[in-house]
C-alpha positions as CSV (number, residue, x, y, z in Angstrom):
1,X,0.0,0.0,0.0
2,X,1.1,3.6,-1.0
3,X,1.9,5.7,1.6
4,X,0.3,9.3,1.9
5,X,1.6,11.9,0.3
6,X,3.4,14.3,2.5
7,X,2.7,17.6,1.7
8,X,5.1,20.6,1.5
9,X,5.7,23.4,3.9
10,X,2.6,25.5,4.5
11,X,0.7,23.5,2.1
12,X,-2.0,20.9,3.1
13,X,-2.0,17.5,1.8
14,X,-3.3,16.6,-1.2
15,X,-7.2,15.8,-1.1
16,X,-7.9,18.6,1.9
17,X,-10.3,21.0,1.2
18,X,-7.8,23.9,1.8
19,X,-5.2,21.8,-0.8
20,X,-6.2,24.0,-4.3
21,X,-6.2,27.5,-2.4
22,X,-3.1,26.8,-0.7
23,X,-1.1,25.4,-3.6
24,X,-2.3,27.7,-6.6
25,X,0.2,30.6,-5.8
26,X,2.8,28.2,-5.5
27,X,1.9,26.6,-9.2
28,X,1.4,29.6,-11.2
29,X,4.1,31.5,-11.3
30,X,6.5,28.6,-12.7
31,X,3.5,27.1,-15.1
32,X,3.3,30.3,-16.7
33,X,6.7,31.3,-16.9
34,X,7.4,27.8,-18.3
35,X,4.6,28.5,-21.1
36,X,6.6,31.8,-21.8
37,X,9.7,30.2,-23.0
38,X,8.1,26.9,-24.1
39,X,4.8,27.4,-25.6
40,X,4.3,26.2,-29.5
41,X,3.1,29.0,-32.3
42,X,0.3,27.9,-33.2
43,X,-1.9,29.8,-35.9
44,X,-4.8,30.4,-33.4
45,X,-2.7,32.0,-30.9
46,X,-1.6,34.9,-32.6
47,X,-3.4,38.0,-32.3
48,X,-5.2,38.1,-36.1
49,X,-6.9,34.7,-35.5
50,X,-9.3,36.4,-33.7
51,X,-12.0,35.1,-31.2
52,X,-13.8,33.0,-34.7
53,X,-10.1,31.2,-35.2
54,X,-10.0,30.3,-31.3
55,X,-13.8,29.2,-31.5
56,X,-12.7,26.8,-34.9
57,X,-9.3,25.7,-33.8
58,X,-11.6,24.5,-30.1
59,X,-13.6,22.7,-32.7
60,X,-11.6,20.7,-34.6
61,X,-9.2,19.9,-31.7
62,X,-11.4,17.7,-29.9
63,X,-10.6,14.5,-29.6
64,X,-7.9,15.0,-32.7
65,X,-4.1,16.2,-32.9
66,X,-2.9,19.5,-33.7
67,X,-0.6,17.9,-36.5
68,X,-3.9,17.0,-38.5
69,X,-5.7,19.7,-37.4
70,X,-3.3,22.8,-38.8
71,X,-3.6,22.0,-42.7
72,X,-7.2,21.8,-42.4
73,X,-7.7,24.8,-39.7
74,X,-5.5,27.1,-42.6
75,X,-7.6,25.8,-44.9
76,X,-11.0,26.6,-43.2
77,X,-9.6,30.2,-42.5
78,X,-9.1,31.2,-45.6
79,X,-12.2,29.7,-47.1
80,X,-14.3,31.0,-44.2
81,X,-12.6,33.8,-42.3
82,X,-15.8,35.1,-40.4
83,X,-18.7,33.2,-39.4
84,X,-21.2,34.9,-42.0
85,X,-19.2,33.6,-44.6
86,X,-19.5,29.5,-43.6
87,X,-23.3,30.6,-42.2
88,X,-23.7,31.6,-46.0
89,X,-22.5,27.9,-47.2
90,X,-24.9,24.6,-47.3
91,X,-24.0,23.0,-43.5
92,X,-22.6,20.0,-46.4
93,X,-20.1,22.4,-47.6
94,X,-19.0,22.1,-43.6
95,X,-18.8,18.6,-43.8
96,X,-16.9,18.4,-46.8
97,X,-14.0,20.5,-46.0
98,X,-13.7,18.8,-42.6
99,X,-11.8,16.0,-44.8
100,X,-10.5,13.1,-42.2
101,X,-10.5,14.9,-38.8
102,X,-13.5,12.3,-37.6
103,X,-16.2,12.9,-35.5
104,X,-17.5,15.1,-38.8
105,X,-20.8,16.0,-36.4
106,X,-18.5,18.8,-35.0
107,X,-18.5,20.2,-38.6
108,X,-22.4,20.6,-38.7
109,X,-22.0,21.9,-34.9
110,X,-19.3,24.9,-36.0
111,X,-21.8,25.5,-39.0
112,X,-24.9,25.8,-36.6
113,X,-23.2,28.1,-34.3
114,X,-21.5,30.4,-37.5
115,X,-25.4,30.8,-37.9
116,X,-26.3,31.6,-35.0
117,X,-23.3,34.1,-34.6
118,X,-24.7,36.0,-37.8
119,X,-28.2,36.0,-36.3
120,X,-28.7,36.8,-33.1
121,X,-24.7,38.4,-32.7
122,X,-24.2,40.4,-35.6
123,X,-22.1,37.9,-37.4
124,X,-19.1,38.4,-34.1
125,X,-18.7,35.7,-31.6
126,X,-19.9,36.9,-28.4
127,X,-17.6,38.3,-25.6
128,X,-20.4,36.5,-22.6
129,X,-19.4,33.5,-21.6
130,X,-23.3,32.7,-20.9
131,X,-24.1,34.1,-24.7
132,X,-21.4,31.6,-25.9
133,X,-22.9,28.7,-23.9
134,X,-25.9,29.2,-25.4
135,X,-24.3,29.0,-29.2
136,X,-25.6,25.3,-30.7
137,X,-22.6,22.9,-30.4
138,X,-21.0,24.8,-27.9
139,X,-20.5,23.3,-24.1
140,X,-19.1,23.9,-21.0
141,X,-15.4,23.3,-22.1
142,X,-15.2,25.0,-25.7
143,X,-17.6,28.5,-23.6
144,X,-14.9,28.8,-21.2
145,X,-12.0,28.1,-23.7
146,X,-13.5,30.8,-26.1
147,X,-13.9,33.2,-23.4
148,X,-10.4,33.0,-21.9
149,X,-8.0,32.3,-24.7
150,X,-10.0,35.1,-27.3
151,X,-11.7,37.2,-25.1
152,X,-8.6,36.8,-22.0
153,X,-11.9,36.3,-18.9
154,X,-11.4,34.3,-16.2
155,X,-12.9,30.9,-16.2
156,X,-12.0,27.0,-15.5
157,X,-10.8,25.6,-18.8
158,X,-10.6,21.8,-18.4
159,X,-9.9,20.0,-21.1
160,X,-8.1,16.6,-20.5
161,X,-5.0,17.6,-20.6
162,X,-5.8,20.2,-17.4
163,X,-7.5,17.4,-15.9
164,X,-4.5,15.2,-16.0
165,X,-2.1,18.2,-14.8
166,X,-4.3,18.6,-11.6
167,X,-4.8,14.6,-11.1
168,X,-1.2,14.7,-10.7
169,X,0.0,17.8,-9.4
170,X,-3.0,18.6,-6.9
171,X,-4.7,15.6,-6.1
172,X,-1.8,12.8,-6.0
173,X,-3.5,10.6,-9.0
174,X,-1.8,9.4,-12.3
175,X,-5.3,9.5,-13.8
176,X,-8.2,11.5,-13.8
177,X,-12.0,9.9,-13.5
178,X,-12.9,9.2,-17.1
179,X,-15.6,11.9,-17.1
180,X,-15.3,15.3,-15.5
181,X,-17.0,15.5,-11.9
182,X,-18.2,18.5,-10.0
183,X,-14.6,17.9,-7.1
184,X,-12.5,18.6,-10.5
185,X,-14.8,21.9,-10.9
186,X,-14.1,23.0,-7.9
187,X,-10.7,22.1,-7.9
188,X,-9.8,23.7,-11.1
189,X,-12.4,27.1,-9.3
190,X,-9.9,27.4,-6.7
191,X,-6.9,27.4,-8.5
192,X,-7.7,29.8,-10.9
193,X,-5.4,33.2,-9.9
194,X,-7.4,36.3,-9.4
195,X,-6.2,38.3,-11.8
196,X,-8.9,38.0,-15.4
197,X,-5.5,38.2,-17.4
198,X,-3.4,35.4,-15.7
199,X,-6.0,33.2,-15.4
200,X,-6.6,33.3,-18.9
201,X,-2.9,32.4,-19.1
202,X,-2.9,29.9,-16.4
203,X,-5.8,28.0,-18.3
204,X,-3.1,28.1,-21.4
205,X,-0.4,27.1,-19.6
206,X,-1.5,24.0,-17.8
207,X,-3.0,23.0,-21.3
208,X,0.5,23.0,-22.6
209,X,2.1,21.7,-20.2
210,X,-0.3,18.7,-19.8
211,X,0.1,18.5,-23.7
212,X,3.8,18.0,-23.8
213,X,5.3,17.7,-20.6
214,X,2.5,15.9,-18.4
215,X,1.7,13.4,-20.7
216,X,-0.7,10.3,-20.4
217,X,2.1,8.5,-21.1
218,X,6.1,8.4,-20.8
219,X,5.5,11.7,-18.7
220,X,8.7,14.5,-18.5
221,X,9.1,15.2,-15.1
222,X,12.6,16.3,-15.4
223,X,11.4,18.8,-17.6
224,X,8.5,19.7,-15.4
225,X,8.6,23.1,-13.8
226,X,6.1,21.9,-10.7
227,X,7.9,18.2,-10.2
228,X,9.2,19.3,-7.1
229,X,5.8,20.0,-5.9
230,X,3.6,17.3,-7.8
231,X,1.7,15.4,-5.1
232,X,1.8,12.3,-7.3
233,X,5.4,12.3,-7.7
234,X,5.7,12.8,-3.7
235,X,4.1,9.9,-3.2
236,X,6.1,7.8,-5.8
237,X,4.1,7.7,-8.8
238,X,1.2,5.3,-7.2
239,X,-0.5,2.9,-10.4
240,X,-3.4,2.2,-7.8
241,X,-6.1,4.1,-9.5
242,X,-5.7,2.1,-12.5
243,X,-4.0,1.3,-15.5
244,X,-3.5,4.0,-18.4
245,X,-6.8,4.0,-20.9
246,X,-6.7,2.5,-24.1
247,X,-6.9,4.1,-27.5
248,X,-10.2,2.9,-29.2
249,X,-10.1,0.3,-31.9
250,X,-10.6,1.9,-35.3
251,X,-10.6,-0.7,-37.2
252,X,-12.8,-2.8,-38.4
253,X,-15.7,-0.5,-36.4
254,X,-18.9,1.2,-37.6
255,X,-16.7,4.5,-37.3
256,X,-14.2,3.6,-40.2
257,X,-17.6,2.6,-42.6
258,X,-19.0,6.2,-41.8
259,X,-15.5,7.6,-42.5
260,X,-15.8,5.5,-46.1
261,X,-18.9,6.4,-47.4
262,X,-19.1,10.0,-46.4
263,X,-15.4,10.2,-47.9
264,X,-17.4,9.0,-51.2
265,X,-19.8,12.1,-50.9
266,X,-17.0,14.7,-50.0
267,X,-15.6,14.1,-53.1
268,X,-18.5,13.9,-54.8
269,X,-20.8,17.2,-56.5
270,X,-23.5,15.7,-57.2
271,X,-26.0,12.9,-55.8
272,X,-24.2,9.4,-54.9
273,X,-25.9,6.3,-56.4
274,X,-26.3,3.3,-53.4
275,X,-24.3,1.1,-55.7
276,X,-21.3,3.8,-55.5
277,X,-21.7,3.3,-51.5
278,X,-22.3,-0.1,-51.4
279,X,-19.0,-0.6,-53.0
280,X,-16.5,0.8,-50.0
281,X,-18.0,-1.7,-47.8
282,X,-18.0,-5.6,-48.1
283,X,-20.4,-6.3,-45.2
284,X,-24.1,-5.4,-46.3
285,X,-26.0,-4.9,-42.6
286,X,-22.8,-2.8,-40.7
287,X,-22.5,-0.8,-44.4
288,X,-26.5,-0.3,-44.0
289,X,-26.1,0.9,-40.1
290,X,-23.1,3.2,-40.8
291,X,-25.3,4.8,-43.7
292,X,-28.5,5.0,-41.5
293,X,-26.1,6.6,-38.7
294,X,-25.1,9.4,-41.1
295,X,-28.4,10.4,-42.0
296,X,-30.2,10.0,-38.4
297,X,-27.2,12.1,-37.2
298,X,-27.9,14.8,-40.2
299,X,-24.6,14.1,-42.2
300,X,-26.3,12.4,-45.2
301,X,-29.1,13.6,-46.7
302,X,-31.2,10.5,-48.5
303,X,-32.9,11.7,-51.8
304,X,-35.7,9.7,-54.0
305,X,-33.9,7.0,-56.6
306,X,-31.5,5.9,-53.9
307,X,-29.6,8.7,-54.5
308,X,-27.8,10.4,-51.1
309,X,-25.7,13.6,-50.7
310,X,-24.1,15.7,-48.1
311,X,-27.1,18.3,-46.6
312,X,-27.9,21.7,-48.1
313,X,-29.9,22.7,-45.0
């Protein structure tokens, strides 16, 4: 059995009410000064992306790597540089220059918020965190993300990266719980500095570091700037919560028949015989399921003569 963490001078143990309060002053400072020297250029975190690049870059990064992301965020950019002009586009247009990022419902999402954008906020993304919740396809995690990183406000960004970052550093875990609960909320409350501007770039900062440094995996702590105070690393790395998740089979799964056929309509400009579909799939009844997926989910739009295409409204 592990034994408990000991804390640090002045600083509660991990898993005390008093822990995230305590230990936030001590964690900011060399987070964010570690982001200063280390953090990547990326396009959406210069100044011209703008609060519509930081809302499309949240998008797209979901569940997918920045590496495949960039080409296609560029792409979208210059095709669409405000939200008016995708709002003006079929939401199929959406779905066909979201190419092979996956989880293509996220395209139809960022299309049904560019048009609420142009309608109800004069074709700008909203500054109010409460306005941008209330943007179709947008949630807790991608309100607050917009709001701090475009708008620089002061709200809990946790994204699983974060998540990981305050398992380990705060609470003494490798792992976080697979889906966010209300003690991470408050955790990630309470350690959020005062200050509207450094919050913004504490919420940054811990994203980074958890990207590259704090890894699920073959984690850096000899390049962490908090290892001396990481409550998991005090108590010797404990595995007891469990072992690391593992990546989702692809293969084989109704996901990779989606990704076939609607690759068939991307490319596609006009309406796709069955027969053309039929053909990327051997098995009849999972091709059949993937297909009736697409179209209960609003990707696919079926037309009379067995004809389907991407949807114009």
């Amino acid at each position: 059995m592990t034994a408990p963490t000991k804390p640090l001078p002045g600083i509660p143990a991990p898993g005390t009410a008093d822990t995230a309060t305590a230990t936030g002053e001590h964690l900011h400072a060399p987070v964010i000064a570690w982001f200063d020297e280390h953090a990547r250029d990326l396009p959406w975190r210069r100044p011209e992306a703008g609060p519509w690049g930081v809302m499309v870059s949240e998008f797209m990064l979901q569940q997918t790597p920045v590496n495949r992301v960039l080409p296609v965020y560029e792409q979208w950019l210059a095709r669409w540089p405000r939200p008016a002009d995708l709002a003006e586009e079929p939401p199929g247009e959406a779905v066909r220059a979201w190419g092979r990022l996956g989880y293509p419902r996220r395209a139809l999402r960022l299309h049904g918020a560019a048009v609420a954008i142009t309608e109800r906020h004069g074709g700008d993304v909203p500054t109010d965190h409460a306005q941008l919740l209330a943007l179709p396809g947008i949630g807790e995690y991608t309100a607050a993300a917009v709001a701090s990183f475009a708008y620089g406000q002061r709200h809990p960004v946790l994204d699983t990266n974060v998540r990981r970052v305050f398992a380990r550093a705060v609470t003494g875990v490798r792992y976080p719980p697979n889906a966010t609960t209300a003690a991470e909320r408050r955790l990630a409350r309470a350690l959020l500095p005062e200050d509207e501007r450094t919050a913004a770039r504490w919420a940054a900062a811990s994203m980074e570091l958890g990207a590259l440094v704090c890894t699920a995996k073959n984690e850096s702590c000899p390049r962490c700037p908090i290892a001396a105070q990481c409550a998991w690393r005090l108590a010797g790395k404990p595995e007891h919560e469990g072992p690391p998740r593992r990546g989702q089979t692809y293969a084989g799964t109704d996901r990779q028949v989606r990704g076939k056929l609607l690759a068939v309509l991307r490319e596609a400009h006009a309406p796709v015989p069955q027969a053309a579909l039929d053909r990327v799939w051997h098995e009849p009844v999972q091709r059949a399921r993937a297909l009736d997926g697409l179209v209960a989910d609003g990707l696919v739009e079926p037309l009379p003569g067995g004809l389907y295409r991407l949807p114009l409204s």
